[in-house]
N, C-alpha and C positions, 0 to 999 in steps of 0.2 A: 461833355460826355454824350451827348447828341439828344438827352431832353430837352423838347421845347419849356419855358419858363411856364408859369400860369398866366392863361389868358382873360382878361375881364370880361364879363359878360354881354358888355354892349359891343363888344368883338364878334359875337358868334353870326353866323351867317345864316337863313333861311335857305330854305331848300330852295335846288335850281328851278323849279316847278311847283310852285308852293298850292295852283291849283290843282296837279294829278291824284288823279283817283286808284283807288286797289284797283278795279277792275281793268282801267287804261294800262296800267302797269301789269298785270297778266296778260292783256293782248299783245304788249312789245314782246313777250318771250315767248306768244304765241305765234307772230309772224316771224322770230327772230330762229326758231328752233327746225323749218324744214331745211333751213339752209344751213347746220349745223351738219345734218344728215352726208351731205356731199365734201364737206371737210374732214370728215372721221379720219381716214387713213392720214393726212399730212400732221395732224393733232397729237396721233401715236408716233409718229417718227419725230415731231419736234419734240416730244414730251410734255407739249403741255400746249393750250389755245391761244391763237395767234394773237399778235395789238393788234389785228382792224376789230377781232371777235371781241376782246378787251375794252377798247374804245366804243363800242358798242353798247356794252354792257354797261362801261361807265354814262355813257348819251342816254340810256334807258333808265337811268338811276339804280340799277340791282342791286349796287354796292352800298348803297344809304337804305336798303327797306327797313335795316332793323336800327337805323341809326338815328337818335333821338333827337327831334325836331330844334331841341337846346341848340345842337350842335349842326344846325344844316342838313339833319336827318330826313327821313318822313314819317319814321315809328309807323308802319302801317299793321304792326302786327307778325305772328307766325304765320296768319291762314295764309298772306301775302306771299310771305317769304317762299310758304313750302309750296305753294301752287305754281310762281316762276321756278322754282327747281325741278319739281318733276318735271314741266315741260319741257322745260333743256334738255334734261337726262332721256327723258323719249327723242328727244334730234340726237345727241350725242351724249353715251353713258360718262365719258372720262370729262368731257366738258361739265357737263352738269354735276358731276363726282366734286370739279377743284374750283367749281363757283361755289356750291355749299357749304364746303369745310374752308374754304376761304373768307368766303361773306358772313358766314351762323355766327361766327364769336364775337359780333356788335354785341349781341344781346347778354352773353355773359360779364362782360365789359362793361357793359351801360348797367347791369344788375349787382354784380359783388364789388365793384371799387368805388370808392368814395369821390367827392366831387374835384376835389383837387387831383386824382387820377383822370377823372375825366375829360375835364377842365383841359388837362395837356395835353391825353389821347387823341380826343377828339377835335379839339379847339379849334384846328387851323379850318373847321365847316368841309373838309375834302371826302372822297370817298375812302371806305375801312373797309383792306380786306386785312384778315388777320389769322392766317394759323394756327393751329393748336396740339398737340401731342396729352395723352396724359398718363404715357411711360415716363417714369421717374429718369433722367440722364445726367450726368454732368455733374458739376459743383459750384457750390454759391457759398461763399467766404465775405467776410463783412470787411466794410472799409472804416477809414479811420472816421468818416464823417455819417455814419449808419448806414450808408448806399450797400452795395451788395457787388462785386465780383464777379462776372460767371463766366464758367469755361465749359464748356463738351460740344458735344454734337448728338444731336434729334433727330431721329428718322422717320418717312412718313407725314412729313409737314404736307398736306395737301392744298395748293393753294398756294405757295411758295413764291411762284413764282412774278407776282404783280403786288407783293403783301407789303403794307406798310407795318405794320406791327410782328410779332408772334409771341404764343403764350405758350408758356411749358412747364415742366417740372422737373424738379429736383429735389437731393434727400436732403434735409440740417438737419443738426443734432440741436437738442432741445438747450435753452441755457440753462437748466436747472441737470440737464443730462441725460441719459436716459437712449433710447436708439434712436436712428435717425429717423425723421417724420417727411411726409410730402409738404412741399412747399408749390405755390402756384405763383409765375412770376408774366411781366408781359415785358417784351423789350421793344424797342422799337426799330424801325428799319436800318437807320445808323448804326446798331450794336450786332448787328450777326449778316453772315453771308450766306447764299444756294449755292450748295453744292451739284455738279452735273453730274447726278448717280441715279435717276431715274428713266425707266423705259425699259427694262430688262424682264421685268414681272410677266408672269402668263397674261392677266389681263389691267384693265385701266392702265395701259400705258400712257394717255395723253391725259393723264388726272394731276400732272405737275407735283407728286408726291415725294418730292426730292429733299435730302436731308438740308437743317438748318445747321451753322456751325459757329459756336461762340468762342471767340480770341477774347479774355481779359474785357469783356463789357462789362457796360457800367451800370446801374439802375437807380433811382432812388428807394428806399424805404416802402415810400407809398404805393410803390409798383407790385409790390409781394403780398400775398397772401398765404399767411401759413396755415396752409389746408392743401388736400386735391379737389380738384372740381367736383368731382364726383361725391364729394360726403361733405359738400357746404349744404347746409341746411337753411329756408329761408323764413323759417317756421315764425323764427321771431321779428320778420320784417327784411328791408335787404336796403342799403344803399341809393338805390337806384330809384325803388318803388316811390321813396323820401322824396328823392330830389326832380325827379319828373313827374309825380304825381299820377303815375301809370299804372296798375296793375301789373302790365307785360312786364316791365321792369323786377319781377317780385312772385316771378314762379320757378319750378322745378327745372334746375337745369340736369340733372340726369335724364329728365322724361325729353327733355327737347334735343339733348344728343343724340337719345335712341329712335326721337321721331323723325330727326333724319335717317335713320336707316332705313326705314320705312318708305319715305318720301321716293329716295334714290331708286329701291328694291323696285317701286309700283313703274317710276319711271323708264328702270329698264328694260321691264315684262313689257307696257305698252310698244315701246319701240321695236322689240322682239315681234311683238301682234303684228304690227303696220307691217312689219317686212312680211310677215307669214298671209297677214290680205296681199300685198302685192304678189307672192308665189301662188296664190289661188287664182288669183283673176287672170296668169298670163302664161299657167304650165296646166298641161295636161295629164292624166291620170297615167302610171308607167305599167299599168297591165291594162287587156280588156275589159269591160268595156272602156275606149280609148275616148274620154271626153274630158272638158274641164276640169279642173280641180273643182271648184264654184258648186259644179253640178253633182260631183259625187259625195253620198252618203257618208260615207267613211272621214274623207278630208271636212265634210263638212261638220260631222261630231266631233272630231278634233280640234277643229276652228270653235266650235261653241263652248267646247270644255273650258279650253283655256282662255276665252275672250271672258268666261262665266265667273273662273278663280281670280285673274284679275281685276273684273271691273269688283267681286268680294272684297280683294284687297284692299283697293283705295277707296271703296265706300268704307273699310275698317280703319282705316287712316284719318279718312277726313273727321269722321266721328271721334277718333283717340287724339285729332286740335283742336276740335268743338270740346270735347272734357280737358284738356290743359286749359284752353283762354277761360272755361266758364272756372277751374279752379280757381284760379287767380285772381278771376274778380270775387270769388268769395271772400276771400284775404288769407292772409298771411298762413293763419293755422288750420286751413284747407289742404293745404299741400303737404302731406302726410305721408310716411313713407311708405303706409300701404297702398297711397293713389299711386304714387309714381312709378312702384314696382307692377301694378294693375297695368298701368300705360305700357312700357316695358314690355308684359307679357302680350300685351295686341301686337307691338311692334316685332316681335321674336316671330308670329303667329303670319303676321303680313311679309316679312321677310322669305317665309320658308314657302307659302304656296306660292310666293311669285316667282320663285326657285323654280317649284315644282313645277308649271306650268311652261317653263322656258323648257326644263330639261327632259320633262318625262313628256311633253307632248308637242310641243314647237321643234326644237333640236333637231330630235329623230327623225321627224317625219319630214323636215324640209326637204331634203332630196340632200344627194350629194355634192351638188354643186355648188348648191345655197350654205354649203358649209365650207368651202373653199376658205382661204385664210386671207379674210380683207371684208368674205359678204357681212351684212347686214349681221343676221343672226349668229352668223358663228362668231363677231364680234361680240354681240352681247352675249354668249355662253360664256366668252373667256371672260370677259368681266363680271361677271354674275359668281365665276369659276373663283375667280379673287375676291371677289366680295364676302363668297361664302368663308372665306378661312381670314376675314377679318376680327382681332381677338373681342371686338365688340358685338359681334354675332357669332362667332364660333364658342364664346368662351360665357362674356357675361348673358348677351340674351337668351343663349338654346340654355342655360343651366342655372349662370347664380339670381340671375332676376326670377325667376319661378322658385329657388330655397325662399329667397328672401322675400315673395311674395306672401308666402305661405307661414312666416316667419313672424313679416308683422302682421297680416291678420289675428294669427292666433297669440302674441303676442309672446313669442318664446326669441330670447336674447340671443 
């Protein structure tokens, strides 16, 4: 049925570079990201980054930062993680968009399944990118040997398209009865196909956000977790935290979902910035007096505003990963559902003026030209444009993370 068996321990591989450091590993996706910039448009018509970008990523290790050293990993952490993604996402929003939500689900992976899950996931020591959805779809029917079934199609798999694994959900009904519940399951590359249904959207067209589609896959038992991601709790410890002895292993995954929004949001707005210095330093004023952009008053408040709310923003970012990692190492009963919904609300807060700053002050003022359908900027409005009516920032952070903020503080049910 296309799991690999469990693999013994003295099997596992160390990492390809066992001496790299965080910091060497932010400067690959720092030297790797101007040249992202000049690929944008072939990234949106292919629907998603090309294999030389891919094999790249993999040569740079991106794909093991959150994968545990057990398994060939480097575990360097979220700071690691989220500081190579915004960089990308400032060279290219849809690249950096389907390396995130491709690569982030190590860590949920390495945290909620137990070792004989891992053990397989992981095993073969290779790089994990792994999608995730966590719209309920499809159906999961039990087999005669406990395995599980599963048939539908997931849409929005970002990341899809290089993915060894993917994780998703679906409804069971309880065996005692009762209505049907979220189920969280992870299949692996062998059980499901991509579908060519992406690219049509106003914006992230090259975010490889194409639907996954299950024919009659197989899973084992151990692959399910009957929950959604979203309301596992790690209060009383986690899987993971046990078996690698990691703290990272054994924090909030709601707050680390939403702190990629954040990451993405900051990385967009900088990229927006770099284009709007380049229209400063190379167009001139379009009334008298006829001088520099650089030199006039006006473009130059504009330029400070918005350079002001963004660098806001990811100084509010970097501080809401400084409070997840320092949670986590308080332990277990640290991560509390009034932290995480606190995180949540920075992240809702950092999303929205990075918005702002693209739309009410970059956009407009770029000129017309600079919005053309291809430039710089008017790409990242259209992504920004889609970003904003995603139902994890349209829905849970502009609304139920601040009830529910407000909810467990005060501690009303």
């Amino acid at each position: 049925m296309g799991v690999a068996t469990r693999i013994p321990e003295h099997r596992f591989t160390s990492p390809p570079e066992p001496g790299l450091t965080p910091d060497e590993m932010v400067a690959r996706a720092e030297a790797i990201a101007p040249t992202l910039v000049e690929l944008q448009a072939e990234t949106e018509e292919r629907t998603f980054y090309g294999e030389d970008v891919h094999e790249q990523f993999a040569r740079a290790g991106f794909y093991r930062i959150l994968v545990p050293r057990r398994y060939g990993g480097y575990e360097f952490g979220i700071d690691t993680f989220m500081r190579v993604t915004m960089t990308l996402t400032r060279g290219c929003p849809s690249t950096g968009w389907m390396y995130c939500l491709g690569a982030a689900h190590a860590l949920a992976v390495a945290t909620l399944f137990d070792e004989r899950t891992q053990d397989e996931v992981f095993g073969s020591g290779g790089d994990f990118i792994c999608p995730a959805t966590v719209v309920p779809s499809g159906t999961a029917e039990r087999t005669e040997d406990g395995g599980w079934v599963l048939n539908g199609t997931w849409g929005y798999c970002s990341g899809s398209p290089y993915a060894t694994h993917f994780v998703g959900h679906t409804l069971v009904s309880p065996e005692d009865g009762g209505p049907p519940e979220p189920m969280m399951f992870i299949a692996p590359r062998s059980e499901w196909t991509r579908l060519d249904d992406w690219g049509k959207a106003l914006g992230l067209k090259g975010s490889g956000s194409h639907s996954i589609k299950i024919e009659n896959g197989r899973i084992p038992d151990h692959f399910v977790i009957r929950t959604h991601m979203s309301q596992v709790s790690v209060r009383e410890g986690t899987p993971g935290r046990t078996l690698h002895g990691n703290p990272l292993y054994g924090g909030g995954q709601l707050s680390f979902m939403v702190l990629e929004d954040a990451v993405l949001a900051v990385g967009m707005a900088q990229g927006a910035l770099d284009a709007y210095e380049d229209i400063m330093r190379t167009r001139m004023t379009p009334f008298p007096p006829i001088v520099p952009r650089i030199e006039d008053p006006d473009y130059q408040f504009l330029y400070g505003q918005a350079a002001g709310m963004i660098a806001m923003a990811e100084a509010a970012t970097v501080d809401a990963i400084r409070q997840w990692r320092e949670t986590t190492d308080r332990g277990p009963a640290a991560v509390t559902q009034e932290q995480e919904m606190r995180l949540a609300a920075i992240c809702s807060e950092v999303v929205q003026v990075c918005w702002r700053a693209v739309k009410e002050h970059l956009f407009p003022t770029a000129g017309s030209s600079a919005v053309r359908h291809g430039e710089r900027i008017e790409r990242v409005w259209r992504d920004m444009s889609m970003f904003a009516t995603h139902a994890g920032v349209s829905t849970f952070l502009a609304t139920i993370a601040k009830r529910e903020l407000a909810r467990a503080r005060f501690g009303v049910e």
